[in-house]
C-alpha positions as CSV (number, residue, x, y, z in Angstrom):
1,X,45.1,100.8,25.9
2,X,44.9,98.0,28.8
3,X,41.3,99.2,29.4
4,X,40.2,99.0,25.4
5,X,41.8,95.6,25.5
6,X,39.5,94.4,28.0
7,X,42.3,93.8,30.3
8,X,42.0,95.2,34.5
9,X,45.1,96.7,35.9
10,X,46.2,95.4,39.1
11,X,48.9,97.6,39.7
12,X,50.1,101.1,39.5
13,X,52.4,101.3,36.0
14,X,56.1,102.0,36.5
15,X,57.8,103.9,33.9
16,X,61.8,103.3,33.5
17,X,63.6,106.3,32.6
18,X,67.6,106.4,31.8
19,X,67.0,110.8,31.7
20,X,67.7,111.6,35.3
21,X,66.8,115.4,34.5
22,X,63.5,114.4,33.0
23,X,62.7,112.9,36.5
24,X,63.4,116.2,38.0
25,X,60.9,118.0,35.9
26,X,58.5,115.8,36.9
27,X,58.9,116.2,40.9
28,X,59.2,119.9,40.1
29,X,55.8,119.5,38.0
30,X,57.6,121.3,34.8
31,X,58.2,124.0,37.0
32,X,62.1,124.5,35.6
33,X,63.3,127.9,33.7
34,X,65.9,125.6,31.8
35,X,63.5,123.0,30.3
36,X,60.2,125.1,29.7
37,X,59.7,124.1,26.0
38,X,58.8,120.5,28.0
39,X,57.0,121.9,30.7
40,X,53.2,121.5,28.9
41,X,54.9,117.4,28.7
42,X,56.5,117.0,32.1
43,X,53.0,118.4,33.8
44,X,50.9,115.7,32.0
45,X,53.3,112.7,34.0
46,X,54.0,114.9,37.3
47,X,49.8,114.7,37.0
48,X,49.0,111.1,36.7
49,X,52.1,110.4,39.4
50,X,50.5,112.6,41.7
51,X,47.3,110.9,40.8
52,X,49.0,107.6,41.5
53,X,48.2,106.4,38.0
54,X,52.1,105.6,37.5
55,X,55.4,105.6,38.9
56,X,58.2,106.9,37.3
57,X,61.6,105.1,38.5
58,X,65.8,105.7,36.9
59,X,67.5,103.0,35.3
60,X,70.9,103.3,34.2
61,X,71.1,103.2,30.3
62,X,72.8,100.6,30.1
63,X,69.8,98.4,31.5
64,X,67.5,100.1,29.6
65,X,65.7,97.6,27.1
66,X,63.9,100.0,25.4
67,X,67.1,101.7,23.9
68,X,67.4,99.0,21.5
69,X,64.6,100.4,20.0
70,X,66.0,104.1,19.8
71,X,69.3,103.7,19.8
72,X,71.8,102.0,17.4
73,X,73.9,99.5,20.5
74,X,77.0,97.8,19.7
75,X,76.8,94.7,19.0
76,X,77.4,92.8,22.6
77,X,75.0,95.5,24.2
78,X,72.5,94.6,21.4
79,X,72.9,91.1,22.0
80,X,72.9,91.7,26.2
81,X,69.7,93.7,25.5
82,X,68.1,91.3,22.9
83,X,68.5,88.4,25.2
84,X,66.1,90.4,27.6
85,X,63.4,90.2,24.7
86,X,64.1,86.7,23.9
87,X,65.2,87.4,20.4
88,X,67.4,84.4,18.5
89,X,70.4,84.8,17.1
90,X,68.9,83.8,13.4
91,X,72.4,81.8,12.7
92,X,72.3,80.0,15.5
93,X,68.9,78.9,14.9
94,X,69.8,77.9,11.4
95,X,72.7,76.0,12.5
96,X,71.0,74.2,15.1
97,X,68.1,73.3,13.0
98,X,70.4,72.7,9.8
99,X,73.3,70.7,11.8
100,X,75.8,72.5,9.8
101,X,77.6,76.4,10.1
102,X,76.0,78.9,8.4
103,X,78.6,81.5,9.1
104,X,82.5,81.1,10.7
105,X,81.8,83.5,13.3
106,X,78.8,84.0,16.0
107,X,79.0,86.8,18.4
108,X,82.2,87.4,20.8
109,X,81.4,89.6,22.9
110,X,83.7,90.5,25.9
111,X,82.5,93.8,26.6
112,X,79.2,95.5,27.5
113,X,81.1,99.3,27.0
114,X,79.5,99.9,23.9
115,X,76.5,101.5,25.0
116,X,76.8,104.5,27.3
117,X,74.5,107.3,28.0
118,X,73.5,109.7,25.0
């Protein structure tokens, strides 16, 4: 996609993955007896790592950004998550533009436990 957009990589991609046993598969190269209906999938990655086309690296779900795309999170891991995208609280916005409340309560989150591993 980089390379229709005109745009030169630099560096090797890294893919972040929360699915420790999906890393496995791919440093076995799909080679597992438990997980062969993924084995056509996990060969395709364990080529282009070996290739050094990309990296593939763990990160604890909780850290994953992507899962607030695929996932329904709680609301203080959705707004812990949504910070990393830069999204806006729309009240807020609309109180700070406005100069009035538009709502009694904004966020309290104390907790991050809402999200754990699927």
């Amino acid at each position: 996609m980089l390379k229709e957009l005109g745009i030169k990589q630099q560096a090797v991609p890294t893919l972040l993955c929360d699915n420790q046993s999906t890393i496995k598969e791919v440093e076995n190269n799909g080679n597992s007896q438990e997980q062969k209906h993924l084995a056509k999938k996990t060969r395709s990655i364990a080529e282009w790592v070996d290739r050094n086309r990309l990296e593939l690296e763990y990160i604890p779900s909780a850290e994953n950004i992507a899962d607030i795309f695929t996932k329904a999170p709680g609301p203080c891991a959705f707004e812990r998550l949504g910070d990393h995208l830069n999204l806006e609280d729309v009240r807020r916005a609309m109180k700070c533009h406005r100069g009035h409340d538009v709502t009694d309560k904004i966020s309290d989150c104390g907790s991050d436990e809402e999200m754990e591993d699927a």
